[in-house]
N, C-alpha and C positions, 0 to 999 in steps of 0.2 A: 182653724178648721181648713181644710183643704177644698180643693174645687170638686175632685170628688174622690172617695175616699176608695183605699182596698186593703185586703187582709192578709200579708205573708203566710202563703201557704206551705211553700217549701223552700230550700237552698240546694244550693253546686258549689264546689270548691273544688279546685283545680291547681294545680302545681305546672306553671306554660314558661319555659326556659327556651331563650333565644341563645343560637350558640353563636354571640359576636366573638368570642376567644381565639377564633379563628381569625380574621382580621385584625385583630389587638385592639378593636374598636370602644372604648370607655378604659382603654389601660393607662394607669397611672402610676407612682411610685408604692404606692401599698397595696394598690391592685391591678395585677400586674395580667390578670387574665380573665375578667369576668366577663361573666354569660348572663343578659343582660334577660331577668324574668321577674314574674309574677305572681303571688300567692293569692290567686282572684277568688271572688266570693260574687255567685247570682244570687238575689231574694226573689224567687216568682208568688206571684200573688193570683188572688182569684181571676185578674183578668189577662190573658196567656198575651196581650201585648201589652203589658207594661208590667217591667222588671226591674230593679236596684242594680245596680253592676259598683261593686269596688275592688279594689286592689291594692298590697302596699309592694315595694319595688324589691328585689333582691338578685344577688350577683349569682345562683346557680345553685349548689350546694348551699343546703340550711331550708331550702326555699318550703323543702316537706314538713320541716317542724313550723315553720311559720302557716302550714297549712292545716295544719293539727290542731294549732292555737286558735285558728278561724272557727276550727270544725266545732271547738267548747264552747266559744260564743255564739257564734249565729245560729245555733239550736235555742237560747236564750226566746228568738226573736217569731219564732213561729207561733201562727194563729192572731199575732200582733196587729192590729187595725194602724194604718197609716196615721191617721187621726189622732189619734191618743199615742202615739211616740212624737209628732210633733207640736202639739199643746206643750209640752212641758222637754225641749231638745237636752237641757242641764239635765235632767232625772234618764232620758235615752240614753244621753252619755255612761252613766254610773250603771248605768245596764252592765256596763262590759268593764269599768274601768272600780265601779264597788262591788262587785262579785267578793266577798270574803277569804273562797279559796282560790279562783283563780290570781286575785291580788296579790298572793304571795310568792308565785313565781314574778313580779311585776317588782315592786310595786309602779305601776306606768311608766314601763321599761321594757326594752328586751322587745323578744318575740311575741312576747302579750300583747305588749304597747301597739308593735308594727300593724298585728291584727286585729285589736280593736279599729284602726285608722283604717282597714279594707271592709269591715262590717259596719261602722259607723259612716266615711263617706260612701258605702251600698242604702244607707236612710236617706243619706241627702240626694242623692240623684235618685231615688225615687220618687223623693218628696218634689223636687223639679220635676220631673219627668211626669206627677199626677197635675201639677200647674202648671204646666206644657212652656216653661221657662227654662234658661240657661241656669245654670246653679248661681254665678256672680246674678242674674239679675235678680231668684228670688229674694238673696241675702240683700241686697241693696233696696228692695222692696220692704223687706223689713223694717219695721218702726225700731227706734233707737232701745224702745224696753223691750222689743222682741228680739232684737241684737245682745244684748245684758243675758238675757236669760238663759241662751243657748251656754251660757258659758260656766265651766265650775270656776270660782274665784277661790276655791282650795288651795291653800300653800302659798297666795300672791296678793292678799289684800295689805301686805306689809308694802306692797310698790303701786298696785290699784288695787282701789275698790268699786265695788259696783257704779255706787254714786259718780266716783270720778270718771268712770269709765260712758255711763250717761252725758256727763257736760260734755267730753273731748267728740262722742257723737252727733250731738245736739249743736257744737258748731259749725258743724259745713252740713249742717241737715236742710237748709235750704239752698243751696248749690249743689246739690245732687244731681239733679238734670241736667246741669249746663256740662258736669266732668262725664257720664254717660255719653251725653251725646257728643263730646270731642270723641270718646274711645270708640263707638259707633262709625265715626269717620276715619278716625288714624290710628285706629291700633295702639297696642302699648310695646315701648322703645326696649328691644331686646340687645341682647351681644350672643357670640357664638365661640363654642367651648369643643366644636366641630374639628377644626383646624388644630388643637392645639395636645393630642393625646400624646402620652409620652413613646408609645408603641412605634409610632410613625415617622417612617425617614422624612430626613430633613427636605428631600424632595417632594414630596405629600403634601407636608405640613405648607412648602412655598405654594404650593396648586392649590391649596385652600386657603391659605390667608387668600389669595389671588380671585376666587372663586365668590369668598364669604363679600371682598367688597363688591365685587360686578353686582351682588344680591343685596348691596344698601349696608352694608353692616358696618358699623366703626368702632368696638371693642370686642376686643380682643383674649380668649384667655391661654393661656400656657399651662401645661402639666410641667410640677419640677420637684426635685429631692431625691433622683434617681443617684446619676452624677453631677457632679457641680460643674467641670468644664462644661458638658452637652448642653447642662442647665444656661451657660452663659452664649453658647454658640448659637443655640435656641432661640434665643431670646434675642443677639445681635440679627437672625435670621430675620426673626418673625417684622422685627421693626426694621426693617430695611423694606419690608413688604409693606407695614403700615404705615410707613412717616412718622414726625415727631406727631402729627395732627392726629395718629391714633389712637386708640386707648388699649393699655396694656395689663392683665391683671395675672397675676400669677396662684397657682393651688397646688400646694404642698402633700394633701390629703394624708395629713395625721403622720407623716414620717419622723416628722424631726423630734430631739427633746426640744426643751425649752430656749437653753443656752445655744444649740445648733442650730435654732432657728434663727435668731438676731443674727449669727456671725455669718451662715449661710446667706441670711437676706443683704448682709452689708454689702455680699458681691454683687448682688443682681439690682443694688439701686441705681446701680449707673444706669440701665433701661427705663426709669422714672415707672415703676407698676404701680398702678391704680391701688392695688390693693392686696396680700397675702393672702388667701383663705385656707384653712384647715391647716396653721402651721405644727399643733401638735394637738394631742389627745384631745379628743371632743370633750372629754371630762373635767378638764383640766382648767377652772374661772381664773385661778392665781395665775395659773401659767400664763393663757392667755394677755392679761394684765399687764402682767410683765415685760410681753415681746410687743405690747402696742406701745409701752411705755421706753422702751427701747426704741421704737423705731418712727413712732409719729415725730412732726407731720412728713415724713422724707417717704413715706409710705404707708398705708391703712392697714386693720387688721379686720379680714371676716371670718365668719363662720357659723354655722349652721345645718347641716342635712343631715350629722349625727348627734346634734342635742337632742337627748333624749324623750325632754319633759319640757313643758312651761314654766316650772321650778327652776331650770340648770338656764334658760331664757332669762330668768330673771334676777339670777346671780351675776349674769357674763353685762346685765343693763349697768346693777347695780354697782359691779366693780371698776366700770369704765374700761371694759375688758376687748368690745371688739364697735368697730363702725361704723360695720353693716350685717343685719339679721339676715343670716339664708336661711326661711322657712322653709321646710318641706314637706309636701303633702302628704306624706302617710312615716315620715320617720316620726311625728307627732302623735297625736288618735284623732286625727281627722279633723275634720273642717272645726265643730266645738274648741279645741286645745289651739287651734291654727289662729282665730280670732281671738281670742284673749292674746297670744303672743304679738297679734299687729296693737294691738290697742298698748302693749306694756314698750314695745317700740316706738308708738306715738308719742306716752309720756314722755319718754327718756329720748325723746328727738333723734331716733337711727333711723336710717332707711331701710326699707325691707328691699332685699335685694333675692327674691329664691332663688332657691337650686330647683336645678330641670334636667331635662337630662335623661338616662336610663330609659326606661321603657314606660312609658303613661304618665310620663311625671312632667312633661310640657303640657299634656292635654289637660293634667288635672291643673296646674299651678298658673297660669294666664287667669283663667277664674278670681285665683287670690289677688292677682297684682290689681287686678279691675276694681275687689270690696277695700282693697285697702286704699286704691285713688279715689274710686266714687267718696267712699265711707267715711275712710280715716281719713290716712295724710292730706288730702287734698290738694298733694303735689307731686309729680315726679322726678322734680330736683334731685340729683343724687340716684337715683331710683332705674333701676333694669332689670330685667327678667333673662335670665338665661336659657339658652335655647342650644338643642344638640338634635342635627339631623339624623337620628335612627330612629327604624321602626315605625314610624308613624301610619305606613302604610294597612297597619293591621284593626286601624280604629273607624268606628263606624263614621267617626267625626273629628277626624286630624283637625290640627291645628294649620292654621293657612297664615303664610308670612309673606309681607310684601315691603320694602323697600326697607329689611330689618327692621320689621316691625309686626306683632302677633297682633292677627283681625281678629275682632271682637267674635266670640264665636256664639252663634244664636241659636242652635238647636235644643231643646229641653232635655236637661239632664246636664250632667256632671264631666261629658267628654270621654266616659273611659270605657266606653262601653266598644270589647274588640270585636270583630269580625268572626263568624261561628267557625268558619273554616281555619282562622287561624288559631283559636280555640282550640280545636281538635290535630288540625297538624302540630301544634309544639305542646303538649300536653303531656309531659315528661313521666314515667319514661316510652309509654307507649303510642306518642303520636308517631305519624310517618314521619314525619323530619328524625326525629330520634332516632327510626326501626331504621332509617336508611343510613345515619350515620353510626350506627352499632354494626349495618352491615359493611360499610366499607373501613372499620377496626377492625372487625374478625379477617376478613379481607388482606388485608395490610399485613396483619400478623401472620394470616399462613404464608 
């Protein structure tokens, strides 16, 4: 039961594209010009201050169908008392994720998937937001069988089950308070992916590795797979900037095959990089397998912020396929699918490392890093949170970093709730930011 309860009366849904394309600002080798936005979802309820806010991330284009997929779920949720969606968070979940027909454009995939993850984390930051709690603190307030419950254990009791998933909570369940209150004091240990776009002359990139240490930061990551010399010039760059004493990670983002991954990475080991991420198809568990079985320990394999499901999460454990887990907040369905993925990371001893990044996806994912130190690992050995200075400015409650490191953030709610005004300025196609860069196209072209 909640502290006090309210009843989703209505929804917003909103299509809000940031034009970073224009700075080459998140461009990589397979994304070579995204516009960094959000297929956002409000739940307002009887009391006109206090609202749900979620979001899943997308690059510009697509963003409308992913807003259309919101628009057939969160209809779902109207008239819904607070109270009775979080008694039972596993059965909330299947609200959006057993729907009969919409499962079949799915099945917990795709555009479906992305917008379950913006209407389902819109329950959890309300459900904070009525216990006047951070979202990591309600989940860490949570007893270890109210932790269990939220979760569907569909499709993954073959790697955990409930039961096990009980003991691995139940051991650090009374040292909870002593890893809180470290994170209360020092924040949890990020790196920056700021510095490192493929878009960016190689002068840029030297002002920001430059920039990133004056700000406390000591890893490092690289965009690569565009061209291979750049890739290697790059990379002699960027460690010339860091010392051997930095840490260095490189992200391929889905370009290579399998076999062009190995041979590509055999050049860039002379840079000693922490670790590959996304060297080829997110789908891909064998391939995967393959290039870390190729290349450990002379280099690691990650990946995560396009696995789909908690299913293709538990194939890439099972095959000894990558790590380190990049969770990400809403390419999942949301906080629900997000905790079973750390707990099946726990078993099989990988560190959870997210993806951040994009637009709302540091604000949402500092949260995770916190339930999985309190909660789970009980370590941050291994363990960082990735961090990309854009956009922050549009949230009611950015993310605050100090000495390369994410402050614990203590406002109630889930962090992703934006600014009204930026709301309506990038509110695609008809905010002013748009109306104004439609006029200076027409403009250009006469």
């Amino acid at each position: 039961m909640v502290k006090q309860d309210f009843t989703i009366t209505s929804y917003e849904v909103r299509d809000i594209r940031f034009p970073t394309s224009q700075h080459l600002d998140g461009s990589d080798a397979m994304n070579k010009d995204p516009d960094y936005s959000a297929a956002y979802v409000i739940f307002y309820t009887n009391d006109k201050q206090v609202e749900g806010h979620g979001m899943t991330f997308t690059c510009g284009r697509g963003t409308e169908v992913c807003c259309s997929a919101i628009e057939a779920l969160a209809v779902k949720f109207i008239n819904k008392k607070l109270s009775e969606l979080v008694v039972d968070m596993r059965a909330t979940h299947r609200i959006c994720t057993g729907d009969s027909q919409l499962r079949w454009i799915g099945p917990e995939k795709g555009a479906i998937h992305l917008a379950t993850a913006a209407v389902i984390n819109a329950v959890w930051d309300l459900w904070a937001k009525a216990e006047g709690k951070p979202l990591w603190k309600l989940v860490v307030d949570l007893t270890p069988e109210q932790f269990v419950q939220a979760i569907d254990f569909r499709y993954i009791t073959d790697a955990i089950t409930p039961e096990e998933a009980l003991v691995l909570l139940k051991e650090n369940e009374s040292t909870k308070a002593d890893r809180e209150a470290e994170m209360r004091e020092k924040g949890y240990p990020a790196y920056t992916t700021s510095a490192g776009w493929l878009g960016y002359s190689d002068e840029k990139v030297r002002r920001l590795c430059r920039k990133a240490k004056e700000q406390g930061f000591t890893h490092f990551k690289q965009k690569v797979g565009g061209d291979k010399d750049s890739d290697i010039r790059r990379a002699r760059l960027i460690r010339e900037e860091i010392g051997d004493e930095g840490v260095l990670m490189m992200d391929a983002n889905q370009v290579w095959d399998v076999n062009e991954a190995i041979t590509w990475m055999e050049d860039l080991l002379q840079f000693n990089p922490h670790f590959i991420e996304e060297p080829t198809s997110p789908d891909d568990v064998l391939g995967h397998a393959a290039i870390r079985k190729a290349l450990y320990p002379r280099t690691r394999v990650a990946t995560g912020e396009h696995i789909q499901n908690r299913i293709i999460f538990k194939q890439l454990f099972q095959a000894q396929a990558i790590d380190f887990c990049q969770i990400d907040s809403c390419r999942v369905a949301g906080v629900n699918e997000i905790l079973s993925i750390i707990l099946m990371a726990k078993k099989f001893n990988i560190p959870v490392v997210p993806h951040a990044g994009g637009v709302g996806l540091c604000e949402y994912v500092q949260h995770l890093s916190l339930i999985d130190y309190i909660c789970v690992s009980a370590t941050t050995e291994g363990r960082i949170l990735e961090f990309v200075d854009h956009l922050h400015e549009h949230f009611l409650d950015p993310v605050v970093m100090k000495n390369g490191r994410y402050m614990t953030p203590l406002a109630p709610g889930y962090s992703i709730q934006m600014k009204r005004e930026s709301i309506e300025d990038y509110t695609f196609p008809e905010g002013k930011v748009h109306k104004e860069l439609a006029a200076k196209t027409t403009n250009h072209k006469a």
